[in-house]
N, C-alpha and C positions, 0 to 999 in steps of 0.2 A: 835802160838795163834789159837784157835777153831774159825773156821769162826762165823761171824753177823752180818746178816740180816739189812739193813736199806730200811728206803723209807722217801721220801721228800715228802709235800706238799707246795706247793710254787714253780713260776721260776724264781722269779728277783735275784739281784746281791748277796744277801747274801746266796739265794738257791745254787746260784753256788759255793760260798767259803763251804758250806756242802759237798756236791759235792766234790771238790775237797781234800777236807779234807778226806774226807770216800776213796778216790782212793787212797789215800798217806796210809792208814794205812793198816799194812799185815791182813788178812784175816777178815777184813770188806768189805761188798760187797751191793754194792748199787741196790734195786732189782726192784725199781719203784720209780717215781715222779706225779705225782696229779698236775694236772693244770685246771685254768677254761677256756682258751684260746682255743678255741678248733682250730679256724682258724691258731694260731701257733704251731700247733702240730707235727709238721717236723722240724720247726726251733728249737723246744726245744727237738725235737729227736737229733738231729746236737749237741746240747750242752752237753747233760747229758748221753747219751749214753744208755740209758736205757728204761724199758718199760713204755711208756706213760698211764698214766690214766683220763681218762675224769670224772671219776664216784667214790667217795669215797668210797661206798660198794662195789665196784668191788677193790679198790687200797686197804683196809682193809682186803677181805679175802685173800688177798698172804699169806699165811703163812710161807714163809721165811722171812720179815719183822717181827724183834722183836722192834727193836727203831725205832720209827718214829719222824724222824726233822721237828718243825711245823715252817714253813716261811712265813705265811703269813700275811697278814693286821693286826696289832698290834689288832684291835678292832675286830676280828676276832674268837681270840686264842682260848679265852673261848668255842664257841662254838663249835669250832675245836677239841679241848682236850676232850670234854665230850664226841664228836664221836669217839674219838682215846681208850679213857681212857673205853669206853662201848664194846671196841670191845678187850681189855685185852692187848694193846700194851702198850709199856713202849713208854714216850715220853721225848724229848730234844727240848725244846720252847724258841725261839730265846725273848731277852727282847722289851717288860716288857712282863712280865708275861702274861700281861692283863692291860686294860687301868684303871683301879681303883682297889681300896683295894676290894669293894664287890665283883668283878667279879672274883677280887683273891681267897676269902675266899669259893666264889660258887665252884672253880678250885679245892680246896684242897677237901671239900669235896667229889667232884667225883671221884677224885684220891684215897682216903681213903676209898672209900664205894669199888671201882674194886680192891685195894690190887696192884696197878702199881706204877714202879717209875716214878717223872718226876725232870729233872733238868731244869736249867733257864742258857740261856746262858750270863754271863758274865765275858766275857774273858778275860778280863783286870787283875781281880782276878788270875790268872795263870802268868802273865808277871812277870819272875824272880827279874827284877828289882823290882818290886811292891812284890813279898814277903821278898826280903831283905829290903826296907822301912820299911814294915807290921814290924819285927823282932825289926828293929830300936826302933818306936814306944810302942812294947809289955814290951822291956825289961826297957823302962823307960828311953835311951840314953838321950833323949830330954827333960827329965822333965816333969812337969805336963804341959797339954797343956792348949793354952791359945787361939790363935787364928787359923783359916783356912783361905785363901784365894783363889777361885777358878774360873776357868775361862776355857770357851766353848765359844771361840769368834771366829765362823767357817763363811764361805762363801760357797750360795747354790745359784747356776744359776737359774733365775725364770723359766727357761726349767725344772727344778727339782721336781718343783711343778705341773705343767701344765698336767691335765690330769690325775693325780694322786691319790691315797688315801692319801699320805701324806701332812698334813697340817691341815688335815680333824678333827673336834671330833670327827664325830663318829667312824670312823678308827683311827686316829694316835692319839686319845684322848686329842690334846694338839698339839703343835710345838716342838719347840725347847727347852726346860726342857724335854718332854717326850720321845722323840726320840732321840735326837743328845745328849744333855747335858746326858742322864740317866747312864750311864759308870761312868762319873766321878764322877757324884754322891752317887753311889752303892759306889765307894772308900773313899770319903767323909766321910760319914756315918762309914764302915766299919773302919776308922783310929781312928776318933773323936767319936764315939760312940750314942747313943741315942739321937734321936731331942727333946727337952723339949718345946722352941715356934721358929716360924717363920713368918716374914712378909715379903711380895712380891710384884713386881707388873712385869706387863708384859703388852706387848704392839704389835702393827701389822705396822712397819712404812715403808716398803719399798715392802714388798711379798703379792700376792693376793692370801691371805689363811686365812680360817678361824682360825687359832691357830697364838701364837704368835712367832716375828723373831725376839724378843729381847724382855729379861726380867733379872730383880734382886732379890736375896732375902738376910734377911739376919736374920742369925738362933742362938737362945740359946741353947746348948747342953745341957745335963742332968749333965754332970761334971761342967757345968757352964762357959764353953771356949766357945769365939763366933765365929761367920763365917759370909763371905759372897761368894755369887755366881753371876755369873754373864756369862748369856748365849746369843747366838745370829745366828742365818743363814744370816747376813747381813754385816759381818767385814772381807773384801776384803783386800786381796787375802786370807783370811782364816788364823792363828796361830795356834799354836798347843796345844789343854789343858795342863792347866795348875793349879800344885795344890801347893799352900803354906803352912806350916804350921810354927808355933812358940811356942817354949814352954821354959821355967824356963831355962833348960841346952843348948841352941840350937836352931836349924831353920834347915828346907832342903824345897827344890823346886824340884818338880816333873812334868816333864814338857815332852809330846810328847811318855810318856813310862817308859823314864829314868831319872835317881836322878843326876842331872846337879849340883847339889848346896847340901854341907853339912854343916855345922859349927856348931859344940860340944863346948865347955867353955873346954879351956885346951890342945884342939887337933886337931888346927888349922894345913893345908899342910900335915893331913894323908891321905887324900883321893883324892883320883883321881879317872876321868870321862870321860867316853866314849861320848862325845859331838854330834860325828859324825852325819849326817841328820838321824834320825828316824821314824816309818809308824808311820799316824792319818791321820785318815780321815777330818782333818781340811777344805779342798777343793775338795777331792775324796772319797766318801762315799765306795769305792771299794779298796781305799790304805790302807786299812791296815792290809793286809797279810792275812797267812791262819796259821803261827804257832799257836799262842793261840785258834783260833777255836778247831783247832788239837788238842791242851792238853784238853781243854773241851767234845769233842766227846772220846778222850780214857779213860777220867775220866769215862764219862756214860757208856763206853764198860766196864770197871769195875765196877763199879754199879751193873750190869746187871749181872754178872757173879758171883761175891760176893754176890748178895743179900741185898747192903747196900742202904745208900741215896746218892747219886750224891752228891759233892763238894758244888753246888750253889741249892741246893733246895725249897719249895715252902718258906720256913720263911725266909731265904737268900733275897728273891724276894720283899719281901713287904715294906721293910724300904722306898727304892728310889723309890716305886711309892706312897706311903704313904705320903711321903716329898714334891713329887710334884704335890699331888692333893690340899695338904694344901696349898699348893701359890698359886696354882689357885683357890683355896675359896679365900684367904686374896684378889687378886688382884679384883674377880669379887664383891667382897663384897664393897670394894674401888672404884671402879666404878659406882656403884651404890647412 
């Protein structure tokens, strides 16, 4: 493989799963990180191994940076991306995309007018188990579907918040819908197809943050199967997402990664399952691994080389923040 250039902006825990992801693959080479920390700038030397940047036009003009990983403050990205995307670098922007659909739609155009790629990290999308579901699903095993049932019922130590942008709107745009739950939502959407309506509520009963640490929704699909959700940073010691579906021929439960549960009409005791403990970040926002990052960053090293669109691109991105800006209309509309 022809070496490629990366650079990080961002130093917290997901900056470093980039990081270690880009050292794991043969001739990607990590050539700069961007931090605003300046008084940590030896301790993030110690971590990343690499040259430190205080200054974005000075981390921009490296010119052995072609992909730049954008890590930082969800409510950030946008403006980040249009520095990145002005300066002709191709980007890979951890989710959401950006904290609403306009800030998204501003996103693409930038992208579009410089001619760069960007993908959107959502890695779950690449967990094998989750494209043999996806297949499941495609080929009709299960019937027309009827219902979903899903669930983000995690645990966050209020050290977690403390001091933080998360929790924040103007940074994390939201809580927990937009930060924790948004993965299984991105699969939601992807299995069961177009939102047609949805109603919500969300609430703040144990975390001092402005966003909420538990909320429900529950949605009409465009095929006319319905759903609920149901998310939280408050349900100790943390579970593991959890997704249900049901349809005419069938049922399976996807839970922590893998398909724990299958049952087809006719072909019951053919499947068997790897149970074993598997990564989510249910109570460790840091457990869950670096493989899938991995498949996402070699996806955009192909992108890149090809010429094409990354796996998870700007349209890929906007369902599941799309989804849950609408519950946060219905919820604040309800409060009112």
């Amino acid at each position: 493989m022809d070496s490629i250039g990366f650079g990080i902006i961002g130093t917290g825990n997901i900056a470093k799963i980039h990081s270690d992801c880009i050292n794991q693959i043969e001739g990607a080479i990590l050539h700069g990180v961007l931090t605003n920390s300046k008084e940590r700038k030896k301790e993030i030397f110690e971590i990343f191994k690499t040259k430190i940047y205080e200054n974005i036009d000075d981390f921009l003009e490296n010119s052995k940076i072609t992909i730049v990983c954008i890590c930082n403050e969800s409510g950030k990205h946008g403006k980040t991306i249009e520095k990145v995307a002005n300066a002709k670098k191709n980007i890979l922007c951890e989710k959401p995309l950006e904290i609403n659909l306009k800030k998204i739609e501003k996103i693409e155009r930038i992208v579009n007018k410089n001619k760069i790629l960007l993908g959107c990290v959502f890695q779950n999308r690449f967990n094998p188990e989750y494209v043999k579901l996806k297949q499941i699903v495609e080929t009709g095993k299960i019937g027309k579907l009827l219902l979903v049932n899903a669930q983000v019922n995690w645990y966050r130590k209020p050290e977690y918040y403390i001091n933080s942008w998360r929790g924040t709107k103007e940074l994390d745009g939201g809580a927990a819908f937009i930060n924790q739950a948004i993965h299984t939502i991105d699969l939601v959407i992807d299995l069961m197809g177009e939102v047609k309506n949805v109603l919500g509520f969300t609430d703040t009963l144990v975390h001092n943050i402005e966003g909420e640490d538990i909320g429900v929704a529950s949605i009409r699909f465009k095929n006319n199967a319905l759903g609920t959700i149901s998310v939280g940073t408050l349900f100790y010691p943390g579970f593991p997402e959890k997704i249900e579906i049901y349809g005419t021929k069938g049922n399976f439960v996807f839970e922590g990664g893998k398909i724990v549960k299958l049952e087809l009409i006719g072909q019951k005791d053919q499947f068997k399952f790897d149970i074993n403990e598997h990564k989510s970040g249910s109570s460790d926002p840091i457990a869950i691994g670096t493989e899938l990052h991995k498949a996402v960053i070699l996806d955009m090293i192909n992108s890149v080389k090809t010429k094409t669109s990354p796996f998870i691109d700007i349209n890929k991105s906007k369902p599941s923040v799309k989804l849950i800006n609408d519950i946060y209309k219905f919820s604040e509309n309800y409060n009112l």
